[in-house]
KOLKOLDREN-224264 format. One record per residue (C-alpha): residue number from 0; x, y, z. Coordinates in steps of 0.02 Angstrom, whole numbers, always signed. Each point is the difference from the previous one (the first is absolute). Layout:
<rs>
R   nr      xx      yy      zz
R  NUM       X       Y       Z
...
</rs>
This chain:
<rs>
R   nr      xx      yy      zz
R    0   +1212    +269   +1719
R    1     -32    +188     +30
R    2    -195      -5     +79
R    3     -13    +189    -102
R    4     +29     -89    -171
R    5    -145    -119     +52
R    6    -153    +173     -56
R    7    +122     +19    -153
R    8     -13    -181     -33
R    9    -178      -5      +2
R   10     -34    +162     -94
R   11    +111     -77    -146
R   12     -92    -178      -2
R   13    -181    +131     +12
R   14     +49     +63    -161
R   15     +59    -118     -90
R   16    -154    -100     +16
R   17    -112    +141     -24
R   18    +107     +32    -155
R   19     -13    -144     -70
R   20    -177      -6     +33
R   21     -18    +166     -88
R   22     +51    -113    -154
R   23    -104    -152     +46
R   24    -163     +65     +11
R   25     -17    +106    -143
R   26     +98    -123    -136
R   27    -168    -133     +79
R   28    -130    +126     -45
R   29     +90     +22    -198
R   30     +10    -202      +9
R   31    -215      +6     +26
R   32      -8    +150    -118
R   33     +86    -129    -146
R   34    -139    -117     +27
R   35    -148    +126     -10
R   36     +66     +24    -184
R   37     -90    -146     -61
R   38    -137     +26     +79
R   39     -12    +206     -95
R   40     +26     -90    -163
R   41    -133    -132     +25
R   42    -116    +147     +33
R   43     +41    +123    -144
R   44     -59     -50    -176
R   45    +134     -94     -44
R   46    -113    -118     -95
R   47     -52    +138    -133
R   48    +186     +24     -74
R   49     +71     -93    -132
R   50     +52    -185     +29
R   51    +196     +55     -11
R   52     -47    +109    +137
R   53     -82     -92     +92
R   54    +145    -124     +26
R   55    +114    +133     +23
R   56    -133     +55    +151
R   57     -38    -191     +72
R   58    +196     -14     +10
R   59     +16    +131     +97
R   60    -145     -69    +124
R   61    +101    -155     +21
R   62    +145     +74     +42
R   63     -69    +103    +115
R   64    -102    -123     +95
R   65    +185    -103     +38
R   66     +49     +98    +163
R   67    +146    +116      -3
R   68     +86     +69    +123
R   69    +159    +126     +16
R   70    +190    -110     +42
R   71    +142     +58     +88
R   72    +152     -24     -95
R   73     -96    -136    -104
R   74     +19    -128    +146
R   75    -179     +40    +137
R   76    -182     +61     -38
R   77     -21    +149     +91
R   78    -169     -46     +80
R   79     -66     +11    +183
R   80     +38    -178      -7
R   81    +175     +18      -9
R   82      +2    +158    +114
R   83     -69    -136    +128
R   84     +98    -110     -42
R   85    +187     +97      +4
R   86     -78     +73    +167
R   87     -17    -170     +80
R   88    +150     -51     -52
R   89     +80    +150     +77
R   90     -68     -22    +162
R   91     +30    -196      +1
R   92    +185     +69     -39
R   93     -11    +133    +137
R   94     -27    -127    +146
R   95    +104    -131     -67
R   96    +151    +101      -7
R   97     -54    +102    +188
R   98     -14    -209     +71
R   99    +182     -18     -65
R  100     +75    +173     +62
R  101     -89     -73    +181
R  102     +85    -138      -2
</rs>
């Protein structure tokens, strides 16, 4: 391998964890924003609104209080969790295949 490609190399894995950090971090705060909802409704005066209303507004604080979070493609949470997790598994990936290219 070319030792100049080696920067390029690790400017390209830079960004593409910083870019997909750039959609981690934010989508966690919108997760935590979903379950201050409930807690906004329990605090207004929900209680003085008619009974139709009111079940309207207490099934809205349950479904708010289940946590949410943005998918990719429908198939992973996009959560720190899974930015850790995809990043680990990267790296695991990254020696295992530099021990076989030794060898």
């Amino acid at each position: 391998m070319d030792p100049v490609s080696y920067p390029l190399q690790i400017i390209a894995i830079v960004f593409f964890i910083v870019q997909f950090g750039l959609y981690t971090f934010p989508a966690e705060e919108v997760a935590f924003e979903f379950l201050d909802i409930s807690n906004a409704i329990y605090a207004s005066k929900w209680y003085r609104n008619e009974v139709e209303v009111q079940r309207l507004i207490l099934y809205v604080m349950r479904r708010s209080q289940q946590q949410k979070y943005f998918t990719g493609a429908g198939l992973i949470d996009i959560s720190v969790e899974t930015f850790d997790s995809v990043l680990r598994k990267a790296l695991s990936f990254c020696a295992i295949f530099k021990n076989l290219l030794k060898n």
